[in-house]
C-alpha positions, 0 to 999 in steps of 0.5 A: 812391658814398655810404655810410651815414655821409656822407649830409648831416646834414640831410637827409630821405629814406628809403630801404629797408635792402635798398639798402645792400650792407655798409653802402654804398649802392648805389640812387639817392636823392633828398634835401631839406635841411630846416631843423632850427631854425625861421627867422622873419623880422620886417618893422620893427626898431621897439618890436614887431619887437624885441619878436618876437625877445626872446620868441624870444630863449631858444629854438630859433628864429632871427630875422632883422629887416629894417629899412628904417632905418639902427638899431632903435627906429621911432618911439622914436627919438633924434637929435643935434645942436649938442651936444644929443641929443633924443627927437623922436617917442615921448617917453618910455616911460611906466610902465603896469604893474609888468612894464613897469617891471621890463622897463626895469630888466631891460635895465640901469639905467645911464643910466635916468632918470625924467623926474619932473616932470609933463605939464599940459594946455592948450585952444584958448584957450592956458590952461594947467592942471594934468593929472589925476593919473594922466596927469599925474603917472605916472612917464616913462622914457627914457635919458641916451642917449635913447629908442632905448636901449629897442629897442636894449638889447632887442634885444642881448639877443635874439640875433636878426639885423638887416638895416639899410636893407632896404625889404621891398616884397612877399612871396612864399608858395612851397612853403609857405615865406616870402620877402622881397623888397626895394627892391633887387630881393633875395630872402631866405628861406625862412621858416617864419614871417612877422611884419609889424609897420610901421604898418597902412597900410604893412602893408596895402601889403605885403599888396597887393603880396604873391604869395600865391594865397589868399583870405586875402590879399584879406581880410587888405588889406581889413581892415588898411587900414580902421585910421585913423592920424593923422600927426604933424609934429613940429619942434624949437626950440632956445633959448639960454636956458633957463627954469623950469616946473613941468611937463616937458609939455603936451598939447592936452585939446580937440584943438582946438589947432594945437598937440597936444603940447609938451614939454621936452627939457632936462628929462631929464638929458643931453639938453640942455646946461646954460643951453639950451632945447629944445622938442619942439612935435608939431603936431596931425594936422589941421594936420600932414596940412594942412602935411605935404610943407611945406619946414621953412623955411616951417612953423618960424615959423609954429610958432614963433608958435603956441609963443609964443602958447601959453606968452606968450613973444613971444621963442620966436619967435627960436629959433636953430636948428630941426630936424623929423621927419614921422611920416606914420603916427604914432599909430593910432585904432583898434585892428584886428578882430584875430580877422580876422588869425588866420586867416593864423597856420595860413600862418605871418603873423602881424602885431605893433604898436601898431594891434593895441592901438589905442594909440600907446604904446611898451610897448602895441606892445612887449607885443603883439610879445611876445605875438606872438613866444610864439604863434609858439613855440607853434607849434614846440614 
């Protein structure tokens, strides 16, 4: 028997006073836990999921991120290897405006560099020439830890939860809430809101694969899906010998190169060791979609070659150890029809990532996840 002071703190019910006989309750009733905080669920850890969470961070909303990878950062990754440690997909996050640079000294100076010198461009014909002003010279920050210290640092201040190694393959729309399922075949929810921020064809799959009995859904594939994206395969050279430039990068202007980006690693304090070189060699999309599923093996002195040619080196052909990374979905092209996805927000979807903004950048994908973690308040308050 219950009384008027043990029924579950949250629970929702009603029941006439007339039940209670000196305060003990003497019907029947029936009763559904409710969630008193808003739980929100975000599908990618990368530069917009940690974005989500830290504009959720000082609110009354818990958020949990599932990642298919082992740690936060999606394309600002950072790896080590033979004693030195390299930013082999965003390269730097690049100083766009004075919010972004008050963002990454928000998150603590210590380790925070300037990569200082700039990024030059070359042509079809291997001539290499000064960039322009503002592209080649605007300031590119990363760590001494590496790129990933941006989503990493974020999202320690979030407060949000994080599930690493978690491949979310469908979702699932029951008594209007959100579930999650994984590769594993385990279910998470409920939720009250869904954010979906890995590249769009990855988000067009989820939808696809999504249980959601809804014309929306159809709608929301189709218009995902159309989002071109370049892949990018970038392979890692390493040298043990190091050599002066007056540039930290280069970048293909004509696109007409096998080549599309070049960059010096050893150029960012505690990157590289002293004495060595290390180059990051992103190789156009043409040439990355055409050599893609291509053993590492076959493609390094084939890249090796066209580095050598590139800066009329002939000896960076004799690298001595090489590593690579494939982004199959690497940079988007085009930014999505947004107002064709807002119709999903009054179902709790929301979507974040750079092919909302059509560009590439870390601090573009960064920004629209806040601003997509806002809209979700906005929506609970």
């Amino acid at each position: 028997m219950l009384d008027a002071h043990s029924l579950p703190g949250d629970a929702l019910f009603s029941v006439p006073s007339s039940t209670f006989v000196d305060g003990v309750f003497t019907g029947t009733v029936r009763w559904s836990a409710v969630r008193v905080t808003p739980q929100v669920a975000v599908v990618g850890a990368g530069s917009a999921g940690v974005g989500v969470a830290d504009a959720l961070g000082e609110v009354a909303v818990d958020v949990t991120l599932f990642e298919k990878a082992r740690g936060v950062g999606g394309r600002a990754a950072t790896r080590r290897k033979h004693g030195c440690r390299y930013d082999h997909g965003a390269n730097y996050v690049k100083e766009a405006d004075d919010r972004t640079v008050e963002l990454l000294r928000s998150l603590g100076e210590d380790g925070l560099v300037d990569v200082g010198q700039p990024v030059w461009t070359f042509d079809a014909d291997d001539r290499i020439e000064p960039g322009d002003e503002g592209r080649g010279t605007s300031q590119k920050w990363t760590w001494e830890a590496g790129i990933t210290q941006f989503a990493k640092r974020v999202f320690a201040r979030s407060g949000a939860t994080l599930h690493t190694s978690t491949r979310v393959e469908s979702l699932s729309r029951r008594d209007g809430d959100w579930w999650l399922r994984d590769a594993d075949g385990g279910d998470h929810g409920p939720y009250d809101a869904a954010v979906l921020t890995p590249p769009a064809p990855q988000t067009a799959a989820l939808l696809d694969a999504t249980d959601w009995n809804d014309p929306r859904r159809e709608r929301l594939v189709e218009t995902v899906r159309a989002v071109p994206y370049r892949s990018i395969r970038s392979v890692l050279l390493h040298y043990d010998f190091e050599r002066e430039y007056p540039w930290y990068g280069l970048v293909n202007a004509d696109r007409e190169h096998d080549v599309g980006w070049l960059s010096r690693e050893e150029a960012k304090p505690g990157h590289v060791p002293d004495g060595e070189s290390l180059l990051v060699v992103q190789m156009s999309p043409e040439w990355s979609a055409a050599r893609f599923d291509d053993d590492l093996d076959s493609i390094a002195p084939d890249v090796a070659d066209a580095v050598a040619g590139l800066l009329d080196e002939p000896d960076r052909r004799d690298y001595d150890w090489v590593d690579d990374q494939g982004w199959r979905y690497a940079l988007p092209d085009d930014a999505v029809d947004a107002d064709a996805l807002t119709d999903a927000r009054s179902a709790g979807l929301f979507f974040a990532g750079d092919w909302l903004v059509g560009e590439g950048r870390v601090h573009e994908a960064f920004w629209n996840g806040v601003d997509v973690g806002e809209t979700i308040q906005t929506q609970f308050d």
